[in-house]
Each structure stands twice: as structure tokens, then as C-alpha cells.
N, C-alpha and C positions, 0 to 999 in steps of 0.2 A: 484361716481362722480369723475369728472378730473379738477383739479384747474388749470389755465392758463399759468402755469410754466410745466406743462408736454405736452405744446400743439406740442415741439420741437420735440416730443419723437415719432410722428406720421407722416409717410412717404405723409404728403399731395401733394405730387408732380407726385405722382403714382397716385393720386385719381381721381375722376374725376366729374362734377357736372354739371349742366346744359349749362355753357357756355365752358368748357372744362378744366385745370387744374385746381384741388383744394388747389393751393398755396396758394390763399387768404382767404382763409376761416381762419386760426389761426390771422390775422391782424381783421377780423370783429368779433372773438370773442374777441380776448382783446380789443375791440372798444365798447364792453357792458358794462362793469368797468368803464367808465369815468363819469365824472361829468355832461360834456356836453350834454345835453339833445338831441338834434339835430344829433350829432354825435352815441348817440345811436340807436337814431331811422333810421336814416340810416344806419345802419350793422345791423340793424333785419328786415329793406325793403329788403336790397341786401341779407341776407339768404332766406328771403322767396322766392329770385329770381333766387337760383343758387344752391343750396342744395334742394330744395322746388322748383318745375316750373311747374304751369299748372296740378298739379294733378299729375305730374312726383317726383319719387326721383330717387339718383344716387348711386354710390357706396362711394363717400364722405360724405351720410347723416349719415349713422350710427355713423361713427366715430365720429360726432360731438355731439353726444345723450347726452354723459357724462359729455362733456366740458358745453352745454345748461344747463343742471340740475344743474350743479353747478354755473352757473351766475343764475339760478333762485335764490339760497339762498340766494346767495354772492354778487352780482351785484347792486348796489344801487338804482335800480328801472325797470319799465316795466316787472315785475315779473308774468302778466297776458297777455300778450303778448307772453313770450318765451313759457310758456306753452302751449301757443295755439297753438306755434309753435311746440310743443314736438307732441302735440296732432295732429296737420297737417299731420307729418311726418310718424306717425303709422296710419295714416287713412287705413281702408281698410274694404271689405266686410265681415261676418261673414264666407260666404262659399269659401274665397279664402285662406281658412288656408287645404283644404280640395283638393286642387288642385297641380296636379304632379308642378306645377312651383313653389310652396311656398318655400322649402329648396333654399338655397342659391339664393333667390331675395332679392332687398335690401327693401323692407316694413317688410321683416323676420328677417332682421336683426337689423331694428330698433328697429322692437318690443322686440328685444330680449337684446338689450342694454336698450330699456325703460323700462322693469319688471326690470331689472336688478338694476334700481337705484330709482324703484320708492319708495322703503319704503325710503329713503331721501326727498323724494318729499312730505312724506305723511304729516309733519308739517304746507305745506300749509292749507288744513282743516281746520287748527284755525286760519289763515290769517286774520287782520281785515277789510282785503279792499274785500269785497265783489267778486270781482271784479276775486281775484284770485284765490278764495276758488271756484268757479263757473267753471277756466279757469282747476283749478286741477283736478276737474271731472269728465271732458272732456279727461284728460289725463288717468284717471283710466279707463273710461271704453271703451279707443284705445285696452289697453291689458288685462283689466279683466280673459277675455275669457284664456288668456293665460301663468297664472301667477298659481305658485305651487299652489298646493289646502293650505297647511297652510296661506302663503301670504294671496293669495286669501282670507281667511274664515277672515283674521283679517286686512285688508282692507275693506272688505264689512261691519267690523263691525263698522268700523270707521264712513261708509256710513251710515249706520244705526244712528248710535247718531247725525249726522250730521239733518239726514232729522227729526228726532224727535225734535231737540231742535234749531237749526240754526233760527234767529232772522231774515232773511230777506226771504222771502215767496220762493220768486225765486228760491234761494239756496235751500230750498227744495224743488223745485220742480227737479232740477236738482240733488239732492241724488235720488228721487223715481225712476228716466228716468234709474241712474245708476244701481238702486236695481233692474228696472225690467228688462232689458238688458243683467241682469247676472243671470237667469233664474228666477227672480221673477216677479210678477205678479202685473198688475194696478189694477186690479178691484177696490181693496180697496179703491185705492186714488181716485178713481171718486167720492166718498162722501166726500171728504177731506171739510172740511170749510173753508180751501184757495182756492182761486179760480185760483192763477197760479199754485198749485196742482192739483187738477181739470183738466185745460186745458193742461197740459202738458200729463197725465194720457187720457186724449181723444185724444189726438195726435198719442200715441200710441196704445191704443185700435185701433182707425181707420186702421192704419198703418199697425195693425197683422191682423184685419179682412176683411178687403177691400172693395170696395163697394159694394151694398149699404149700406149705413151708419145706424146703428141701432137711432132711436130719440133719446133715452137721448144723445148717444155720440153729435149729431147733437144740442140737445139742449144745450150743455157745449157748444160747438164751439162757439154758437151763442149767447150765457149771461155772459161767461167767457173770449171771446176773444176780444169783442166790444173794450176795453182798456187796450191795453197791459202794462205790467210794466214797470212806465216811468224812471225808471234804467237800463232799458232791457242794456245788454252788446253788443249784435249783435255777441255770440259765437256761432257758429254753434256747432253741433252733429259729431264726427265721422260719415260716408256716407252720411252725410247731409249736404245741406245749413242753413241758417236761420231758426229759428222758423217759420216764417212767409213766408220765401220761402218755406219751405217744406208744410204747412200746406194749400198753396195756390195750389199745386201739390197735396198733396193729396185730398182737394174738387172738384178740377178740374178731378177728376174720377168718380163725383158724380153729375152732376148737377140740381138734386133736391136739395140736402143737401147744395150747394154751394150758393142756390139762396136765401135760408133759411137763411143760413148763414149771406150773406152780407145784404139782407134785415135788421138784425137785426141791424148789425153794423151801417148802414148808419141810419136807424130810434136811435141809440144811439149816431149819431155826426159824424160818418164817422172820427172817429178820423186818421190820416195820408192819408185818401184817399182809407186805406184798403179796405173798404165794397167796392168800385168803382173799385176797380183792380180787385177784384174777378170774380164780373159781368162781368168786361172786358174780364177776362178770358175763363170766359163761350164762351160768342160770338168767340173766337178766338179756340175754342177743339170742340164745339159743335154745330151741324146746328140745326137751328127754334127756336133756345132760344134770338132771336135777341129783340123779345115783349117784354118780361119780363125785359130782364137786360136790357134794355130802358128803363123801367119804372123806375127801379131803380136809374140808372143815374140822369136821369132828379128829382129823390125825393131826390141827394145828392150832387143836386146845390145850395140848398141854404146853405148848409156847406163849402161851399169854401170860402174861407176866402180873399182872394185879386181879383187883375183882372186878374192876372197871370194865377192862377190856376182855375178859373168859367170859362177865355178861354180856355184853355186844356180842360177842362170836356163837353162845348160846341161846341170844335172840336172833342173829342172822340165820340161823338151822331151823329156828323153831319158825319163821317168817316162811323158809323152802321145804319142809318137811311135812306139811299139810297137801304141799303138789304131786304128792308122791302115794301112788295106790296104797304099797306095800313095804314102807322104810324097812332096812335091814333089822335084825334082831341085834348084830351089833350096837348098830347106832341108837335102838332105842335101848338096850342095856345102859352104854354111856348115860343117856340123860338122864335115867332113871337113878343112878347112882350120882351125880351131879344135883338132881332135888331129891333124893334121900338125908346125902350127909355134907350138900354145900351148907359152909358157918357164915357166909355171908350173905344177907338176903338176897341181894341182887344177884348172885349166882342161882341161888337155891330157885328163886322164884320165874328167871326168867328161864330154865333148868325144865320147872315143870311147868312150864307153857309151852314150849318145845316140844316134851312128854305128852302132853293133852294133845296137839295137833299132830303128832304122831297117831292118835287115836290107840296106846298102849291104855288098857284098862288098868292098868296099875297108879294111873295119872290121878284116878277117883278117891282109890284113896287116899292119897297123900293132901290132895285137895280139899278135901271135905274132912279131914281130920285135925278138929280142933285147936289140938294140942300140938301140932307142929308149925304153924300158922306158917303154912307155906303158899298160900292161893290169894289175890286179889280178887279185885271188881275183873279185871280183866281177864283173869283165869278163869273165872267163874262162867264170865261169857262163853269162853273158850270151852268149855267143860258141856255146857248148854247146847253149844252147836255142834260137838263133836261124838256125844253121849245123848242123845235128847230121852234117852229111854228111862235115865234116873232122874226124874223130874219130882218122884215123889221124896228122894232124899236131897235133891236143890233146892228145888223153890220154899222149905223151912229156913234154908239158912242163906237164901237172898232176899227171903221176908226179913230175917232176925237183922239184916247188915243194913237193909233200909229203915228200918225201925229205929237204929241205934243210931240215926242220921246221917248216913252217907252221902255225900254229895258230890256239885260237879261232875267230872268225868266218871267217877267212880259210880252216882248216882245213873247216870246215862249206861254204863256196860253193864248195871243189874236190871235197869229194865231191859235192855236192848235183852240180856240173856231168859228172863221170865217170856219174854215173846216168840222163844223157839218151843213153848212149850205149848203153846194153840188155848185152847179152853183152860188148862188147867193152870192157867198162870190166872183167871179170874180169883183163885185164893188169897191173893195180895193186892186186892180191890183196895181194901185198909189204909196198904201202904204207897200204894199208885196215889190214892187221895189227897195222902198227905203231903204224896212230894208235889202234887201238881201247886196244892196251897201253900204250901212254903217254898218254891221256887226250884227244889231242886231236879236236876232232869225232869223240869216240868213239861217242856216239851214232846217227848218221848212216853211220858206217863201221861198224858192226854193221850194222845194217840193211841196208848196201850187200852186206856180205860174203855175207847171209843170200840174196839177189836173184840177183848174179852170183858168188863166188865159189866154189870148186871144195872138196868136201867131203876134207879130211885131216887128218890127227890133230893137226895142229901146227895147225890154224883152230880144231876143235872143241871142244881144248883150253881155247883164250883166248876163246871164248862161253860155256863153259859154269863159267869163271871169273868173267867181266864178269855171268852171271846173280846171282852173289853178290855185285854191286855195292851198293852204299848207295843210288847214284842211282839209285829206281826207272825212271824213262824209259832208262837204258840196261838196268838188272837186264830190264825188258820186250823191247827191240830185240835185244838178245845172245842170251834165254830160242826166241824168235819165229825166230828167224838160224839158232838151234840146232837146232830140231826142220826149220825144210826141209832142213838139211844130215844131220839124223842120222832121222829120222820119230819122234824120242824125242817127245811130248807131256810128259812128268811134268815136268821144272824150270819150264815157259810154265805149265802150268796150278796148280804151287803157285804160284806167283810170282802171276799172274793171282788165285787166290782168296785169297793174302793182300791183297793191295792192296784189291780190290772186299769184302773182309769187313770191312777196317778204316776202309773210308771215308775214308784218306788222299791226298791231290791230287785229281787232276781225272780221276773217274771214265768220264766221256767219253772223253780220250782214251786211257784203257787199255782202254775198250771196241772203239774204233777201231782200234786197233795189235791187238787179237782176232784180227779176220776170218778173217787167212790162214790162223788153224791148221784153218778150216772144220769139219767134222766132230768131228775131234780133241779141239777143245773143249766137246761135249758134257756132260759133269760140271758144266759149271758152267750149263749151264742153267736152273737154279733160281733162282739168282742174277739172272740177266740178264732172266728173266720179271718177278721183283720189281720191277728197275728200268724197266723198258716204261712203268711209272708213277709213276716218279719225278716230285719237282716240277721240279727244273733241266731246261730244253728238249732240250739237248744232251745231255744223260744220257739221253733218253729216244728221242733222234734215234741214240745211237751205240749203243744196246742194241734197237731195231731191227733197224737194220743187221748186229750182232753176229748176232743171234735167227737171221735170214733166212740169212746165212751158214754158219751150226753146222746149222740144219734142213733145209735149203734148200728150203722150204715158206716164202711170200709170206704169209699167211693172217694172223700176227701183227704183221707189218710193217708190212705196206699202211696197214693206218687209222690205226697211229701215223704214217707219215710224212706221210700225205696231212695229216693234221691240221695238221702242224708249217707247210707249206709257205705262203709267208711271202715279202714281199719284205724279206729278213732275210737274215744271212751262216748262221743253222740254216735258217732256210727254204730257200736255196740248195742249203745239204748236202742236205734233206730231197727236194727236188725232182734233186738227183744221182744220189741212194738209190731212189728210184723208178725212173729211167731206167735205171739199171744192173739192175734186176729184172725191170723190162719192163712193169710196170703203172701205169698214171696212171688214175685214179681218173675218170669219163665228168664227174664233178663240177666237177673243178679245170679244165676249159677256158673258163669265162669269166676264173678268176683269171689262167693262161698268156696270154690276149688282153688281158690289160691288163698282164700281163711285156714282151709281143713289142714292145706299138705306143704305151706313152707314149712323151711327146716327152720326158720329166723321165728322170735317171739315178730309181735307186729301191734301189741300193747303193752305198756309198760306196767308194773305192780303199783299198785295206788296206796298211797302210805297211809299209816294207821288201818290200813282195812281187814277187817278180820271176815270177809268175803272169801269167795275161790279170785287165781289170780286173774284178770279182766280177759292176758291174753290166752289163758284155757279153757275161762266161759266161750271168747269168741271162733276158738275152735272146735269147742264138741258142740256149739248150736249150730255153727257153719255145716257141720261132719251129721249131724242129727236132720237136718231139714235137706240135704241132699239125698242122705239114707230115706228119708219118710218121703222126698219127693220121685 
């Protein structure tokens, strides 16, 4: 160890650490030593931020290994902190000790400063605070693997008396994790009669033999894990996160095991919500398990303890319950009675949005029923895409919510919902007008105007205004709105070549908002062929698309998008842009057979989207274009 009177003696000005000179580092460690609480914990935030970044270390971390160990003993607190911090620093994989870059990288030299001083370190072991005997562990088994075989053999023995006699369960379960990491073995401890024994010893059993998961280990998961230890410290593992981060990754490779799992937990209390993220998890790695961990959800609403969190758990159903052909009649019973006679909005409301995408007709009226003001701008939407056939009892009362000034977000999901409705949303031309001129979802109500409403000098007036907007995304929707209502091109296509000349925003989607003028757009062809080879994916996915639209010639399109196509949200688009043209490439059908028939999602749900989810578009058009081909 280096006590803080030798910290002069080290060229930290040569060194170097995440944010670049490592001068500061000897002021944040003599800022461990103080009395001041606040002050300490800020110079072991700002290590973790500059010696420590992001899973990085730098050539400044080593040096500080020794100075660290020694404010563990010497420092008048936060003693299970710095170790974690010791233990951060020497994170690394077992096989990168075994790799040409290990000599002279700075985790080599951590580790090599940390054996170096850990027999000083080893007094923690008998620490009375839990807390850091747990944190010093963690630090043994960073270098285990790489400490003399004497060390070694008389630290693990310490390990040993530790996990035999240590008074808090946890702490041994945290000796066994160490014992067997250092070539010893769990089987033993899976009979342990501590049950954080137990579960940690399944953690690693699973971990060494992968899926699928043997039952007993499955049945530890599921009677050991229900209640974790309500001291839990939240120290991570060397290469791992959280106990319970990692243990949720490892079920998440199993999803038999994981349903089993959370099943239990959630029948034991769903204590923190666990058994409900798990199942979440499910729906989010694997396609068709969407039944089941529904069912589970909805059996770990009645453990939700406020309004707060029964809403969450009532949006997270209603978010997976649109994926689903034919949701149970249970579970749409439940919500139905959840927005009938929830008294708090947030329940009630997000209850029957849930309802709506269940596609229960019961949803309508509860929604459209004045007197129990249970439906948003968002329900509303929701109601629009789900229902489009009662459009002559919507669109009165997303005229009457626009009229009465709704804006923002709010003003955006009543248009968005009067657009499911084709022509007959032109009845709220009115109210389109007015929001385009007063700003609100003016965007989207351009757009709308340009789709259904009726071409007259009082519309073309206020588009070919809004094309003189500052906000390019409207100056484009208003420019786009204008030429279908008037066949004028000139305002869409300066507007269009100044944007794409000046490389301002997101050339994508100004390429994408193109399309419609088809032909028209023409001039700017020169333009849109440069970018065919753009580097950004999407620039070269929407100037395709543009190219094929303006020519209506395939020829240029084709190989850029086949190229793109990807189990990716561009690959999607790109595999769209194909199907809307009509050609798929004789190439892309082994890629499409492994879109159609993983059992793994291979896209993730795009938040806020009240779409289908990305990765079930890209499997039934995968599944659709091999069928038609």
C-alpha cells in the first residue's frame, strides 16, 4: 500500500485517464480522508469517472491501486465502496489473460498492483460491516486466478473459514461463488440449508451449463429466489452485473425455465416486481410466449401496491396484448373491470387502453362515454386503429377535443387517429386548419390536410404559408400537402433542394416525405443518385426508395435495398421498400427463412409506438414474400 504522503512521488501529469491529465487524481484521493461525508463521496463518484469510465480503464488506474488499498484501511469510511471500486478496476474476462494484448494493457496492470497488495486487504474478511467483507470478495476473486499459488492457497483458506462460519448467509454465499470460481465446485452448495447458498450455487451451476436448465437448478431459482436478501448490497461479480441482472440473462436463454421461474415468484408476492420483469423479459427475446407471460402479469396485479405501479403493470399488458390474435377472455374480463371501476385515473385509463388493444368491443364504450371521462388523445388513437369501423361515432368527438384546443402530443394522437379513417376524416378539415395555424400538431395536420382535405383557397393559402415555416418538418408536410391539393411542384421542390443541398437534419426523412410528389420530383434527381451512396444507412435506404418513386424504374433501387436488408429497424424499412416494388432479390431467401422461423424476436418494440411490434412485421412479411414467392 501507498499512504497519501507518497502520492507527490508519482508523475501523474504524464498519466492519463478518461477525461485526459491525471493531475487530479492525487487531490480526489486525499479527499477520501476527510471527515466530510459528501466530500468523500464525491472523489469516489469522480474516480469511478476518470480512472474508471464505462467499462474503460486508463494508464492512471494502476497507479492509484495502492493509494485505494490503503484509504480502504486508513480512510475513516466508505470502506465497501473503494473495494468495489478495486474490484471495478481489475474486472475482466477469465480468457483475456490468455490473449496477445494482456502484457502491458492497463487491466494487467491493475491486477498486478491488486495481488500485490491484497494480502493487506485480507483483514477485511473479519470486517464487522457486512457490507465490506462481501465488497472484499469481490476483490479476491478479480485476481484469484492470478496470484502465487502460496498466496493463493492461504487466501482461499481464509475463503474457506469465511463461508463455514460467517454469521450473515449472504457472506457465504459469496465465499462458495469465490471457492468455486477458483476451480472449485457448487454441486455441494446446492444442498446447502441456506437458501442464499442455494441460489447463488444455481446461479452458477446454470451459468457453467447453459441452457436448458436442469429442474432442480430451476427449482432453486424458483423457492430460493422469490425473496431476495433484504440486506442484498447490489455488488455485482467480476464480469457481471447484479445478482439479479445477471440471473434475469441467464433465464432469458431458457424460456421454459424463466416462466417457471417467475410463475413462482409472482405466486410468492412478486416481491420488487421481479417475477413481472422476467416475463417481460420473455415477450422481449422470444416470439409466441406472449399467452403465458400475460397470464402471469395479469396474476401479479394484484401485488402492486399503489396506483403508480398497477398502472405500469396495466400499460405493460396493454403494450403485449395487441400481439396477440385472440387474448383470453379472462384477461380481457380483468381489464375491463380495471377501466370500469378503477378510482384512480391512471389505473382506469391505462386499464382501458389495454382493453382497446385487446380489440374487446366493450373498450368503445367506455371510451366514447362522456360521462366517465376515461379515454385520452391516446385512447382515442388506440380506439381508431383498433375499431376503424366506428368512425362515424369518433371522428365527432376528436373534432369536438380539437376544437376545444388540444395540443402537443395530445393534438398529434387525434390527428394521427382521424387518419385511420381514409376520406372520411376530410370532416375535420375545420379543425386540421386550425391546428395547422396555431401550431398545434401542425405537422401531422398538414400532412393530413394534404391526404383528405378538399382543395380551396382558404387551405392552400395556410400550406403554402406553413411552407415558409422555420420548422423544416412542417415547411416539407405543408410544401408536400400543397402540390396534391394545387399539382404546383416549385415551393416542395425549392424547399426539398434546399434542405438536401445543405445537409441540415435528417436527410432520410426528407427523402422519405419525397415519394408522393413521384414524377414531379424529377430535378432533383442528381441529388438523390449522389446520396444512393451515402455513408448513413438510412440516407441510402430513403433515397432509394425516393430514386424508384421519381423514375419508376427498380434498376437503381433494387441492390441498394437488398443490400441494406438486415434484421435491423433499416433492414425492415429496406425489406418494405422491396415488397412495395415487387422485387426481392432470388438471394435474400435463406435471409427471409431465418426472419420467418427463429424462435428469438430479432427486433426490438419501438417505444411509444402504437404500430404492430417491428419484430412481427418482420416476420409475417419475411413469411408472406416466401409464401407469394
Amino acid at each position: 500500500m501507498r499512504s497519501p504522503a507518497e502520492l507527490d512521488d508519482v508523475p501523474w501529469h504524464t498519466l492519463t485517464h478518461a477525461y485526459g491529465s491525471a493531475e487530479d487524481v492525487p487531490e480526489l484521493i486525499r479527499a477520501l480522508y476527510q471527515d466530510d461525508q459528501e466530500t468523500v463521496d464525491e472523489a469516489i463518484y469522480e474516480l469511478y469517472g476518470n480512472i474508471h469510465h464505462q467499462g474503460t480503464v486508463y494508464p492512471a488506474s494502476a497507479p492509484a491501486v495502492p493509494f485505494l488499498a490503503h484509504a480502504v484501511r486508513h480512510a475513516p469510511g466508505n470502506r465497501d465502496h473503494l473495494l468495489m471500486l478495486l474490484a471495478t478496476l481489475a474486472d475482466h474476462a477469465p480468457g483475456d489473460i490468455e490473449s496477445p494484448h494482456w502484457p502491458g494493457s492497463s487491466v494487467a496492470a491493475i491486477c498486478t498492483e491488486l495481488a500485490r497488495v491484497l494480502p493487506d486487504l485480507l483483514p477485511c474478511l473479519e470486517d464487522a460491516d457486512r457490507g465490506v467483507r462481501r465488497a472484499v470478495l469481490r476483490v479476491i476473486a478479480a485476481v484469484a486466478g492470478l496470484l502465487p499459488a502460496e498466496l493463493r492457497a492461504e487466501v482461499l483458506a481464509r475463503v474457506d473459514v469465511l463461508y463455514a462460519t460467517d454469521p450473515v448467509a449472504a457472506v457465504r454465499a459469496d465465499a462458495m461463488v469465490v471457492r468455486a470460481r477458483s476451480g472449485g465446485s457448487e454441486a455441494e452448495a446446492l444442498e446447502s440449508p441456506l437458501p442464499e447458498v442455494r441460489l447463488a450455487a444455481a446461479v452458477l451451476a446454470a451459468e457453467r451449463s447453459g441452457p436448458p436448465y436442469a429442474p432442480r437448478l430451476v427449482e432453486i431459482l424458483t423457492e430460493d429466489g422469490a425473496d431476495p436478501d433484504p440486506g442484498d448490497d447490489h455488488f455485482s461479480w467480476p464480469g457481471s452485473t447484479s445478482q439479479d441482472q445477471h440471473l434475469t440473462e441467464l433465464l432469458s436463454q431458457d424460456p421454459d425455465a424463466a416462466l417457471t421461474v417467475a410463475a413462482g415468484w409472482i405466486a410468492a408476492g412478486d416481491t420488487g416486481s421481479r417475477g413481472s420483469w422476467i416475463a417481460q423479459q420473455i415477450m422481449e427475446t422470444w416470439r409466441g410466449r406472449e399467452p403465458e407471460a400475460l397470464d402471469l402479469l395479469l396474476a401479479a396485479l394484484p401485488h402492486r401496491g399503489d396506483a403508480n405501479t398497477l398502472a405500469y403493470g396495466l400499460s405493460t399488458i396493454g403494450r403485449w396484448i395487441r400481439h396477440i390474435p385472440e387474448p383470453s377472455a379472462e384477461l380481457r374480463e380483468a381489464l375491463y373491470e380495471y377501466a370500469r371501476t378503477g378510482q384512480e385515473e391512471s389505473v382506469a385509463g391505462s386499464a382501458l387502453l389495454a382493453l382497446t388493444h385487446s380489440r374487446d368491443p366493450r373498450a368503445l364504450d367506455l371510451a366514447l362515454d362522456p360521462a366517465l371521462h376515461r379515454s385520452d388523445a391516446q385512447t382515442l388513437q388506440a380506439v381508431a386503429q383498433f375499431f376503424p369501423e366506428v368512425g362515424d361515432r369518433l371522428i365527432p368527438a376528436i373534432r369536438s377535443a380539437l376544437a376545444a384546443g388540444a395540443a402537443g402530443n395530445d393534438a398529434i394522437h387525434l390527428v394521427g387517429a382521424l387518419e385511420r379513417f381514409g376520406p372520411a376524416a376530410g370532416q375535420a378539415q375545420p379543425e386540421l386548419l386550425d391546428c395547422l395555424r396555431t401550431g398545434r400538431g401542425a405537422i401531422v395536420a398538414a400532412r393530413l390536410l394534404g391526404l383528405v382535405g378538399t382543395p380551396n383557397p382558404e387551405t392552400t393559402t395556410a400550406l403554402l404559408k406553413a411552407v415558409e415555416s422555420a420548422d423544416a418538418s412542417l415547411s416539407i408536410a405543408a410544401a408536400v400537402a400543397y402540390h396534391r391539393h394545387t399539382g404546383e411542384a416549385g415551393p416542395a421542390l425549392r424547399t426539398f433542394e434546399t434542405l438536401l443541398a445543405t445537409a441540415k437534419g435528417p436527410a432520410h426523412w426528407y427523402l422519405a416525405c419525397l415519394t408522393p410528389l413521384g414524377g414531379a420530383a424529377a430535378p432533383l434527381l442528381p441529388t438523390i443518385e449522389q446520396l444512393l451512396t451515402a455513408r448513413y444507412d438510412w440516407t441510402r435506404m430513403a433515397a432509394a426508395e425516393a430514386h424508384q418513386a421519381i423514375t419508376g424504374s427498380p434498376d437503381r433501387a433494387v441492390p441498394v435495398l437488398a443490400e441494406l436488408v438486415s434484421a435491423s429497424p433499416v433492414g425492415l424499412s429496406a425489406l418494405k421498400a422491396l415488397a412495395a416494388i415487387g422485387e426481392i432479390p432470388e438471394d435474400l431467401r435463406p435471409t427471409l427463412r431465418a426472419f420467418a422461423f427463429s424462435p428469438h424476436r430479432l427486433l426490438g418494440d419501438t417505444p411509444f409506438s402504437e404500430e404492430s411490434h417491428p419484430d412481427e412485421e418482420l416476420r409475417a412479411l419475411a413469411w408472406r414474400l416466401l409464401t407469394d414467392g
